[in-house]
Short mmCIF file of the C-alpha atoms (twelve columns), coordinates in Angstrom:
data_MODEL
# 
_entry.id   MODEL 
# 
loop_
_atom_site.group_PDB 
_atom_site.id 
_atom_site.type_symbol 
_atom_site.label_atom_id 
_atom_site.label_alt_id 
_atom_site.label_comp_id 
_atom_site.label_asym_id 
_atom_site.label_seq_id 
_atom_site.Cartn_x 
_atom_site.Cartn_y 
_atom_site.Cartn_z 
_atom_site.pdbx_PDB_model_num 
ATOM 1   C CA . UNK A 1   140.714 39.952 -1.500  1 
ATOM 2   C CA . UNK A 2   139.764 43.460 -0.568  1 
ATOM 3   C CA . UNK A 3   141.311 44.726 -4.238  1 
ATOM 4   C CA . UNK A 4   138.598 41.823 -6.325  1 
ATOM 5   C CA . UNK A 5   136.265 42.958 -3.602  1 
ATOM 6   C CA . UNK A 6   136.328 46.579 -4.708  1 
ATOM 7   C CA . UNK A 7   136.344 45.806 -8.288  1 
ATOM 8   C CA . UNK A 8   133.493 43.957 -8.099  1 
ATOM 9   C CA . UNK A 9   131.784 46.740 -6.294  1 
ATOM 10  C CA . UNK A 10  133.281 48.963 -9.278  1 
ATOM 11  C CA . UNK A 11  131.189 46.459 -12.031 1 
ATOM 12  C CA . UNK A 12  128.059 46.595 -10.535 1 
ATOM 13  C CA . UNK A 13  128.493 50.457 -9.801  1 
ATOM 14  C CA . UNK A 14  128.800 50.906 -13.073 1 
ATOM 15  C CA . UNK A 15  126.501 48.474 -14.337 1 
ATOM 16  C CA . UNK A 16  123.570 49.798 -12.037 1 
ATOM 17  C CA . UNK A 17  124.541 53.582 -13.478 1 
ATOM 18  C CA . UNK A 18  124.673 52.399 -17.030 1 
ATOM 19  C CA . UNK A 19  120.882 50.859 -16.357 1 
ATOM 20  C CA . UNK A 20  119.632 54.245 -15.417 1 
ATOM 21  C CA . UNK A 21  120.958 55.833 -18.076 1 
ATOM 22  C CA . UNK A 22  119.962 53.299 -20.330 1 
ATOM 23  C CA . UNK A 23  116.492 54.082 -19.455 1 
ATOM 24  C CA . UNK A 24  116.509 57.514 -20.283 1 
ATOM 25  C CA . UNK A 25  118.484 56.825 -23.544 1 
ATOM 26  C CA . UNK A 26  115.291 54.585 -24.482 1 
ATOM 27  C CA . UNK A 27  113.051 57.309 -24.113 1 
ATOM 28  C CA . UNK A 28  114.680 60.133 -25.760 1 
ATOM 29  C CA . UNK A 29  115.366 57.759 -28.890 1 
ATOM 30  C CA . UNK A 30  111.399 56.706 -28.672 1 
ATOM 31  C CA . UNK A 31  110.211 60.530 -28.479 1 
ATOM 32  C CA . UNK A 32  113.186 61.219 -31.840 1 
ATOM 33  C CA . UNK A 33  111.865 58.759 -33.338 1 
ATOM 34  C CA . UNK A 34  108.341 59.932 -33.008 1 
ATOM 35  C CA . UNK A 35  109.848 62.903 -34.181 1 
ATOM 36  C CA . UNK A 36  111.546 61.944 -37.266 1 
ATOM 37  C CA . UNK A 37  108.069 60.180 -38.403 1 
ATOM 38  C CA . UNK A 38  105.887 62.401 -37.083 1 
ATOM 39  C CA . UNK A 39  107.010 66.256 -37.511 1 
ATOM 40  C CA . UNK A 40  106.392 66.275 -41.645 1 
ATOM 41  C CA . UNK A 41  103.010 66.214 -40.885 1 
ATOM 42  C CA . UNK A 42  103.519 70.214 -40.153 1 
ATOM 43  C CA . UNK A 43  104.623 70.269 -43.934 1 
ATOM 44  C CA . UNK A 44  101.911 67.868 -45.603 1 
ATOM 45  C CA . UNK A 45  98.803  68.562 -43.731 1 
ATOM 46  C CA . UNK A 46  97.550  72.894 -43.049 1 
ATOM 47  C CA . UNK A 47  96.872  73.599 -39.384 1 
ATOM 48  C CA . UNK A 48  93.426  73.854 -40.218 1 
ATOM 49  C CA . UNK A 49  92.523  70.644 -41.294 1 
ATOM 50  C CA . UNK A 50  94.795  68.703 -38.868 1 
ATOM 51  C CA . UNK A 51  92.512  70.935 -36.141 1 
ATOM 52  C CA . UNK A 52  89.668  70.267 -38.062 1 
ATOM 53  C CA . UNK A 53  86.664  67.829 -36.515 1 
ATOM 54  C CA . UNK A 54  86.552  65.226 -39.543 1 
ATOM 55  C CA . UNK A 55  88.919  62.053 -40.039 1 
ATOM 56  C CA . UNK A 56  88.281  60.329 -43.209 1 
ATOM 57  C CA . UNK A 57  92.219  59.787 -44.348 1 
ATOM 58  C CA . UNK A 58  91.330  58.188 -47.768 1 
ATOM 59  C CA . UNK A 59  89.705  61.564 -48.611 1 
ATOM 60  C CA . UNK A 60  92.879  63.863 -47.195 1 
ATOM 61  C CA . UNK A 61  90.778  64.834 -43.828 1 
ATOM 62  C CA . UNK A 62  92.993  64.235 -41.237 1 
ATOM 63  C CA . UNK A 63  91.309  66.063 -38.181 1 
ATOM 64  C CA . UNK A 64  93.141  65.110 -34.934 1 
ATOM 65  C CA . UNK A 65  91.209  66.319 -32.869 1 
ATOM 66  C CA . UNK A 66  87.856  63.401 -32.286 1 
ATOM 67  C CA . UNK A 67  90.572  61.339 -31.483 1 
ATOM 68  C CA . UNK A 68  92.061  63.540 -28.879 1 
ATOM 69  C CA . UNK A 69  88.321  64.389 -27.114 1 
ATOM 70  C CA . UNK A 70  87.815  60.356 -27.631 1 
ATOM 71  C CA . UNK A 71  90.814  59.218 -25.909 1 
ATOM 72  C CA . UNK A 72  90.090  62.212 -23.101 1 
ATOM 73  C CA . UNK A 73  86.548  61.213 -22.571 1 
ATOM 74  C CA . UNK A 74  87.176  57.764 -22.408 1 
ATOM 75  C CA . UNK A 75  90.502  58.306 -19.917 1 
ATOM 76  C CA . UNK A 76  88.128  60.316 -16.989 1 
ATOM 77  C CA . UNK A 77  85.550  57.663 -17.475 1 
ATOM 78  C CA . UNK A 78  88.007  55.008 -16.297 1 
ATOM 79  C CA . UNK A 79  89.747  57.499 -13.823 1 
ATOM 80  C CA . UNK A 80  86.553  58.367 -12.125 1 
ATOM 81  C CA . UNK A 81  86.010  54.277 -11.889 1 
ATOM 82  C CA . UNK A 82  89.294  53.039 -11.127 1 
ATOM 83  C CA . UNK A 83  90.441  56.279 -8.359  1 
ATOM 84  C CA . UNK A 84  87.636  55.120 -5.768  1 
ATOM 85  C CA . UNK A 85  87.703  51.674 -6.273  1 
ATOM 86  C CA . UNK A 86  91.127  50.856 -6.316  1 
ATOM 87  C CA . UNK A 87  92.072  53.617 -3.385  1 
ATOM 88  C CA . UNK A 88  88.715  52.075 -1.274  1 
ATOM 89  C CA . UNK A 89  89.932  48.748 -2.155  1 
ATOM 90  C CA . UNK A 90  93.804  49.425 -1.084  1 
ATOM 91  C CA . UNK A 91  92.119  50.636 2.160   1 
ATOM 92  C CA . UNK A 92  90.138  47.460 2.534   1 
ATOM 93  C CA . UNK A 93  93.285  45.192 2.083   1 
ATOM 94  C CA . UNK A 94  96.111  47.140 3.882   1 
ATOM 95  C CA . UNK A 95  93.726  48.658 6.737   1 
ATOM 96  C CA . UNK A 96  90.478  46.068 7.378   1 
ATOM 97  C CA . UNK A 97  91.104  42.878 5.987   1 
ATOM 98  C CA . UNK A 98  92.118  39.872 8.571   1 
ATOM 99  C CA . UNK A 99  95.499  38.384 7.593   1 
ATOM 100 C CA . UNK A 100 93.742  35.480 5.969   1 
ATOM 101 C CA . UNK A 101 91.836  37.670 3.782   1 
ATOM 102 C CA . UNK A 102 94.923  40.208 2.872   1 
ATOM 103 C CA . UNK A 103 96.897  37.049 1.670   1 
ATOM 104 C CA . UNK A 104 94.186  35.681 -1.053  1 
ATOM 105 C CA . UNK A 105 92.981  39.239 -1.873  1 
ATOM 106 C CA . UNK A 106 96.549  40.948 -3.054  1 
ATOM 107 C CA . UNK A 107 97.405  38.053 -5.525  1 
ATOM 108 C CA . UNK A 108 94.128  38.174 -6.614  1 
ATOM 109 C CA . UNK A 109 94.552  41.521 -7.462  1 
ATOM 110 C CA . UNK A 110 97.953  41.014 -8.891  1 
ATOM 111 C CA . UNK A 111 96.569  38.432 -11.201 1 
ATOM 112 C CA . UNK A 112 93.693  40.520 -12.895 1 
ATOM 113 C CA . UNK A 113 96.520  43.287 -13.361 1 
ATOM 114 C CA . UNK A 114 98.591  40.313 -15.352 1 
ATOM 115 C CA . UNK A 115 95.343  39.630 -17.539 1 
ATOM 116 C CA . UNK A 116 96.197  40.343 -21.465 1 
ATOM 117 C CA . UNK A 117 93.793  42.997 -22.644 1 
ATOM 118 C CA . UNK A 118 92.741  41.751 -25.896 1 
ATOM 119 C CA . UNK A 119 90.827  39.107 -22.983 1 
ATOM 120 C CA . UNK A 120 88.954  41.951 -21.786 1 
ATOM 121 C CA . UNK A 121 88.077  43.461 -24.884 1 
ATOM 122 C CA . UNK A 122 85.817  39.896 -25.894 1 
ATOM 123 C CA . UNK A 123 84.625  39.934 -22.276 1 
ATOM 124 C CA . UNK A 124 83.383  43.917 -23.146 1 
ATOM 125 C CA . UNK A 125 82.282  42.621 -26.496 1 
ATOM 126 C CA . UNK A 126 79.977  39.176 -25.942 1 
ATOM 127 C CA . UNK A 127 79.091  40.130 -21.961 1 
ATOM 128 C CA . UNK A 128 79.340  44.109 -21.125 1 
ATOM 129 C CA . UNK A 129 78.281  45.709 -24.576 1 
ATOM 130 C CA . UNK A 130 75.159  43.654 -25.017 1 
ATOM 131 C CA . UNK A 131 73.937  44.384 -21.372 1 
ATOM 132 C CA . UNK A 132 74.582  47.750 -21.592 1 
ATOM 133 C CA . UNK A 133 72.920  47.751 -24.739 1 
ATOM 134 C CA . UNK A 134 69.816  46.505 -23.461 1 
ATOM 135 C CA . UNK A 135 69.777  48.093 -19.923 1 
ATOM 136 C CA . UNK A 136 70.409  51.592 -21.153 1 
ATOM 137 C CA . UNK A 137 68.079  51.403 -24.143 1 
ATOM 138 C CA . UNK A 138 71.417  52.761 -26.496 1 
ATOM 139 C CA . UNK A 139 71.129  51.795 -30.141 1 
ATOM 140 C CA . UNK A 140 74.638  50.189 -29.339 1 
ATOM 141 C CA . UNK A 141 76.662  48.250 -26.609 1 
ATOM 142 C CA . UNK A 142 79.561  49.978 -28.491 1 
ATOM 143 C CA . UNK A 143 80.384  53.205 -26.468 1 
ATOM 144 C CA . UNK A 144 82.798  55.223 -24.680 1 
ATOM 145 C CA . UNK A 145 80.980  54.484 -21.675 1 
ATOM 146 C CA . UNK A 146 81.842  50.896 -22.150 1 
ATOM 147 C CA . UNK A 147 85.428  51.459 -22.836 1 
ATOM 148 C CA . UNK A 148 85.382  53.767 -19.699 1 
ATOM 149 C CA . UNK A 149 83.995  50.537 -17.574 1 
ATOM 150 C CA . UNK A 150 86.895  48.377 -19.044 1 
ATOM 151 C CA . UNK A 151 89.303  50.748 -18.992 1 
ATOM 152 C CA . UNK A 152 88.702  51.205 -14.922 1 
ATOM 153 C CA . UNK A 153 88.622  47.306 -14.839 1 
ATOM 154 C CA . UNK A 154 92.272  47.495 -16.147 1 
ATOM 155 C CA . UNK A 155 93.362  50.278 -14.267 1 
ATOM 156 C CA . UNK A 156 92.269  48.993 -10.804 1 
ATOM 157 C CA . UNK A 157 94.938  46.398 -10.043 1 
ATOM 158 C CA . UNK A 158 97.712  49.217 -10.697 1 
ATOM 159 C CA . UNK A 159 95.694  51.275 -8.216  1 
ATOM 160 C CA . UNK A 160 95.509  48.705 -5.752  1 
ATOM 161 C CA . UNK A 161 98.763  47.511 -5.808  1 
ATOM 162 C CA . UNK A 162 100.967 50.923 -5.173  1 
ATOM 163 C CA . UNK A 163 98.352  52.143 -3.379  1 
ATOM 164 C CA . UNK A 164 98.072  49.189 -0.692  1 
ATOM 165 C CA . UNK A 165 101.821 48.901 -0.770  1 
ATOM 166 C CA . UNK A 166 102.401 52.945 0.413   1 
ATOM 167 C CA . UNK A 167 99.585  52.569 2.739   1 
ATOM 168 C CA . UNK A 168 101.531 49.328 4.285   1 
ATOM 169 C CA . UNK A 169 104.701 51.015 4.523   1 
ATOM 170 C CA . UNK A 170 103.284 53.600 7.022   1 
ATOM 171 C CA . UNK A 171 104.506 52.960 10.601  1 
ATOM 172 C CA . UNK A 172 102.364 51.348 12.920  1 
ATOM 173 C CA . UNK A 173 103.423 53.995 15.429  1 
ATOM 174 C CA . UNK A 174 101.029 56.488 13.373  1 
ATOM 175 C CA . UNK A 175 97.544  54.741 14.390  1 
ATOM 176 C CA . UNK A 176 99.101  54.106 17.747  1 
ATOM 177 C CA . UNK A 177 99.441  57.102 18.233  1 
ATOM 178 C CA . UNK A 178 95.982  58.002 17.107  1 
ATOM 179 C CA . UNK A 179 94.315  55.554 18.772  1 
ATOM 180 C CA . UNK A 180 96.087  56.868 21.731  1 
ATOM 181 C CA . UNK A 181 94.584  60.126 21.404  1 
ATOM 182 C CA . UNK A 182 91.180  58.175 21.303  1 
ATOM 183 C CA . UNK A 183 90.216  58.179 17.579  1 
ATOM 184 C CA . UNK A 184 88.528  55.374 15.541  1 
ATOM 185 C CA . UNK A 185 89.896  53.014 13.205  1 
ATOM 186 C CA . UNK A 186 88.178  55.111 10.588  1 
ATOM 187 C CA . UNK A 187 89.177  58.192 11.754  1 
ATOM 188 C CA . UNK A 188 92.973  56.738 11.643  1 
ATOM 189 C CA . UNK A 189 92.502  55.580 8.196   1 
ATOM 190 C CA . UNK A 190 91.347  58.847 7.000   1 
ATOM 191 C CA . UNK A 191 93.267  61.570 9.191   1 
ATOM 192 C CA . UNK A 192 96.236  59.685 9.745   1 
ATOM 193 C CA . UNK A 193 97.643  56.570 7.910   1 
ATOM 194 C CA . UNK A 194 95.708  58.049 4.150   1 
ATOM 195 C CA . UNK A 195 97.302  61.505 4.402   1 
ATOM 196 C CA . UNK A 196 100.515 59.530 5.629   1 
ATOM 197 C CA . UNK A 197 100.522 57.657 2.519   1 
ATOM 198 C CA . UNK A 198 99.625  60.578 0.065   1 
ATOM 199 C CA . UNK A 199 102.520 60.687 -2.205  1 
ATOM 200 C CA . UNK A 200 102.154 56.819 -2.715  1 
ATOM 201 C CA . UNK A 201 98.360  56.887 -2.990  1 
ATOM 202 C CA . UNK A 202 99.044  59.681 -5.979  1 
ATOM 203 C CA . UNK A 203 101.499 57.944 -7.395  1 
ATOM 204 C CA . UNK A 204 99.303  54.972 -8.106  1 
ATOM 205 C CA . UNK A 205 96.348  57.256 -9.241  1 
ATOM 206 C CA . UNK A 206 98.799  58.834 -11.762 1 
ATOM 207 C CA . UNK A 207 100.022 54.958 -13.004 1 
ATOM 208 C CA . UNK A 208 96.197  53.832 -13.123 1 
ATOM 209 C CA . UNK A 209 95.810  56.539 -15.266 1 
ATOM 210 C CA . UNK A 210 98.867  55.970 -17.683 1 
ATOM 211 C CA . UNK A 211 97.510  52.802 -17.904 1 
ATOM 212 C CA . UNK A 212 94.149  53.786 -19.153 1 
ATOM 213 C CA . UNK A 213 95.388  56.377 -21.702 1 
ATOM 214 C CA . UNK A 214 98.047  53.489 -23.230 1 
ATOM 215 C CA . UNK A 215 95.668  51.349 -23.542 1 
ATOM 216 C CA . UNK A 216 94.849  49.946 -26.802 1 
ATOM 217 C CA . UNK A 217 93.228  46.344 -27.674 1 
ATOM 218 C CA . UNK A 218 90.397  47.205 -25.400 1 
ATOM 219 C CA . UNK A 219 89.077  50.090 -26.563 1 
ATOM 220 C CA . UNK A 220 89.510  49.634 -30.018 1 
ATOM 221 C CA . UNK A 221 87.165  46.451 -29.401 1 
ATOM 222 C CA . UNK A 222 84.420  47.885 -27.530 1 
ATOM 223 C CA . UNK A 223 84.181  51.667 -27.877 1 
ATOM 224 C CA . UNK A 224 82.742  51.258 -31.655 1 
ATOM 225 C CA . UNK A 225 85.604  53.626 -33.620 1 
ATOM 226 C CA . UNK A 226 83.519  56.164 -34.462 1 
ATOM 227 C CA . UNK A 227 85.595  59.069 -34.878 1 
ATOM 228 C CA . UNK A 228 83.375  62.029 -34.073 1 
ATOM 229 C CA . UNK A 229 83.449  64.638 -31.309 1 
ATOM 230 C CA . UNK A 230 83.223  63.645 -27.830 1 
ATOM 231 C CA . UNK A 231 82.645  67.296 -25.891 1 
ATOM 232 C CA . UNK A 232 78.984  66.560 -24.402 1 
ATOM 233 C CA . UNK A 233 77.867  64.463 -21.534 1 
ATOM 234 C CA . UNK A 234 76.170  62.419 -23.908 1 
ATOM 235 C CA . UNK A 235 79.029  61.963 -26.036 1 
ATOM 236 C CA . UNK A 236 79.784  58.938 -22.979 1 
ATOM 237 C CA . UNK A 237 77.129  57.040 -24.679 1 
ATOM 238 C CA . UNK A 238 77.759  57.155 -27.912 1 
ATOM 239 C CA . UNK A 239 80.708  55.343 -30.049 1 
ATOM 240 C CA . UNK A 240 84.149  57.042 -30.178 1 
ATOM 241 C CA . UNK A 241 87.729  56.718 -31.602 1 
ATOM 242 C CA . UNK A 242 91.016  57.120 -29.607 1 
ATOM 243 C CA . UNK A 243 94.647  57.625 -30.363 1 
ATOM 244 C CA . UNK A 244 95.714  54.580 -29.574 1 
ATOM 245 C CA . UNK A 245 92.766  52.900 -31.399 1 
ATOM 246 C CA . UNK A 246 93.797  54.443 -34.623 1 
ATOM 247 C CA . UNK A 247 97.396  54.126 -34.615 1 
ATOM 248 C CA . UNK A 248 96.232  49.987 -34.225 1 
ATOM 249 C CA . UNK A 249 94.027  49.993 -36.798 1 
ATOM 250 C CA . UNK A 250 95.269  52.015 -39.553 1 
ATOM 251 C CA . UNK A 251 99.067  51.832 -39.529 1 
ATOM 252 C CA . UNK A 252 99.509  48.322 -40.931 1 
ATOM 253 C CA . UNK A 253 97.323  49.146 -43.695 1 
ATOM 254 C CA . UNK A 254 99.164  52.518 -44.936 1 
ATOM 255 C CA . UNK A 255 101.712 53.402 -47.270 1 
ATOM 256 C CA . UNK A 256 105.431 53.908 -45.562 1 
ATOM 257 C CA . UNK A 257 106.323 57.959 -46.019 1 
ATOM 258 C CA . UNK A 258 103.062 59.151 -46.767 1 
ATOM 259 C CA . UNK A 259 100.621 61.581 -45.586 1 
ATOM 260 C CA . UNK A 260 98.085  58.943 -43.667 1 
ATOM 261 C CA . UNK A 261 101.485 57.317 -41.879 1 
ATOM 262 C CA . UNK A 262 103.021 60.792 -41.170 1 
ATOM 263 C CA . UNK A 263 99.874  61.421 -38.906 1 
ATOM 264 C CA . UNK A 264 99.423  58.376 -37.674 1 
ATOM 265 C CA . UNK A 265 102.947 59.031 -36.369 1 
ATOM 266 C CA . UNK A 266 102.352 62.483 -35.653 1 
ATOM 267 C CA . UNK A 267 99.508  61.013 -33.257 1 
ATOM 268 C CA . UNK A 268 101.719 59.296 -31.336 1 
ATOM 269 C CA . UNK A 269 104.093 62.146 -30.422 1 
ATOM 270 C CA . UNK A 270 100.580 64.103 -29.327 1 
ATOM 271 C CA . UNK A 271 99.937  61.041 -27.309 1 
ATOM 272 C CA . UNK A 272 103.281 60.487 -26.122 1 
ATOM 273 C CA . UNK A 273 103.170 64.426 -24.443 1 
ATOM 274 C CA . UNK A 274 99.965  63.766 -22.884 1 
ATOM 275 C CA . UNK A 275 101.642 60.807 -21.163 1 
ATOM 276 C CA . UNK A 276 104.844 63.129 -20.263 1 
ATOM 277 C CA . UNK A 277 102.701 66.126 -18.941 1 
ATOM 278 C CA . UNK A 278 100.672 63.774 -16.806 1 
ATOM 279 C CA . UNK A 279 104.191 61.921 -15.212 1 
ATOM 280 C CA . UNK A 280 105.456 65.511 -14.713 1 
ATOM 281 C CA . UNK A 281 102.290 66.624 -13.183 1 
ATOM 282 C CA . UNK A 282 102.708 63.422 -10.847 1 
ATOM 283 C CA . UNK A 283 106.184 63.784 -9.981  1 
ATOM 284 C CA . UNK A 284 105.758 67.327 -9.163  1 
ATOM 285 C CA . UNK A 285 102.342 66.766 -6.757  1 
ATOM 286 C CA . UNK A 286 104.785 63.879 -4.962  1 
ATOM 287 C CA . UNK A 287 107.631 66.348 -4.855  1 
ATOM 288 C CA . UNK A 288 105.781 68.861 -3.250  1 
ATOM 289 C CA . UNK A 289 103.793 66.350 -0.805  1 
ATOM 290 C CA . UNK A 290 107.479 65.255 0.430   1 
ATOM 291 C CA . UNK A 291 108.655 68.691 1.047   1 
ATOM 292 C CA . UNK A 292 105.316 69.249 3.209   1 
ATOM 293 C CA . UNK A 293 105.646 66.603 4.818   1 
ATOM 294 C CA . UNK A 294 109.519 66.823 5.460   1 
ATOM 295 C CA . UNK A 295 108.312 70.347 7.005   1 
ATOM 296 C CA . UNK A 296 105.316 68.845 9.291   1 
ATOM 297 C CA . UNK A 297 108.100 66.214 10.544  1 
ATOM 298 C CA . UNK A 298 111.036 69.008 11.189  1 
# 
């Protein structure tokens, strides 16, 4: 007994380790594979026109670099929608809410998170763009502003969901303690149970905002794919192309091993280290907000 007892503990030891490994091996082949398509762009393209401001690929102009301030513009637009809302709105659930309210509220929540994107992007399309269109007095609905309101739309159930979840997992003892020492519920929520809850609350700002910059259907529907510089304020009200955008709408339509699909590729690994520097920047705001917390505690 104790000898198929151990070797089952032995399978799903191993099983479990091969799962985490398998998980890394995934990424690296992703990020050769970017590689492999992606790095002969260094030898078919100069430095100077791949930095240049001008995509046109049917004419050889394959400036990067629209699409980068397109997909950065349009990623703090929906960062500086989804952060409050879905932190205020994690607050609201975990901290204010009756019961009765917390249990229709959080799979409410869940469910817009589970809604497919391409369902947003007609919402943004017959409903958003037109009202913006008219309210702002633009020439179009069609803007990064617009993708930015989508974009934070998507991003708020992943906000929501960590966030409420590290704010729950805070011991009550915390704002017993507090209220003990004769502050309010609010000043619980924000001096005790929110800086509590920090390393959680960042981690879901950090996933909201993977979201937005992986995002794809929805901003290739509604932010108008103009690929032209996005560095002014009023570049937010005017159409723009991202990464993601392009790689959708361009790499069915090219030629396998040439120049146009080498970018395209090439595009993706620039996206895919954006992604890795932000998880890294995460992971190492976490780290640091355990350690000084681990101190406060010892």
């Amino acid at each position: 007994m104790e000898k198929s007892l151990t070797l089952r503990e032995f399978i799903i030891t191993r099983l479990i380790q091969a799962s985490g490994y398998s998980a890394i091996l995934f990424v690296a082949l992703i990020f050769f594979f970017l590689l492999r398509e992606g790095l002969p762009t260094l030898a078919e393209v100069d430095a100077s026109s791949l930095l240049s401001i001008r995509w046109y690929p049917i004419e050889n102009y394959f400036g990067i670099l629209p699409l980068i301030t397109g997909s950065l513009i349009v990623t703090l637009g929906a960062a500086l929608i989804a952060v409050p809302f879905g932190i205020g709105t994690a607050i609201y659930i975990s901290e204010i809410a009756p019961r009765w309210m917390r249990e229709i509220l959080k799979p409410l929540v869940e469910l817009l998170g589970g809604l497919p994107s391409v369902v947003l992007g007609f919402l943004g399309i017959l409903v958003v763009s037109p009202f913006l269109r008219v309210f702002l007095d633009l020439p179009t609905g069609l803007t990064a502003f617009t993708g930015s309101l989508l974009l934070g739309g998507i991003a708020v159930p992943t906000v929501v969901s960590v966030a409420e979840d590290a704010l729950d997992a805070v011991p009550r003892s915390y704002r017993e303690g507090a209220w003990a020492l004769g502050a309010t519920h609010w000043q619980t929520i924000w001096r005790v149970t929110l800086p509590a809850a920090r390393s959680g609350v960042l981690t879901a700002v950090m996933l909201g905002v993977g979201r937005a910059i992986g995002e794809t259907m929805t901003v290739m529907m509604v932010t108008g794919n103009a690929p032209v510089m996005a560095v002014k304020l009023g570049s937010l009200f005017s159409p723009v192309r991202t990464m993601t955008a392009t790689i959708a709408a361009e790499m069915g339509e090219v030629a396998n091993g040439s120049t146009h699909y080498h970018v395209l590729f090439f595009i993706g690994m620039v996206l895919f280290l954006i992604s890795f520097i932000v998880n890294i920047i995460a992971s190492s705001v976490v780290f640091r907000a355990k350690k000084r917390a681990e101190r406060i505690l010892s």
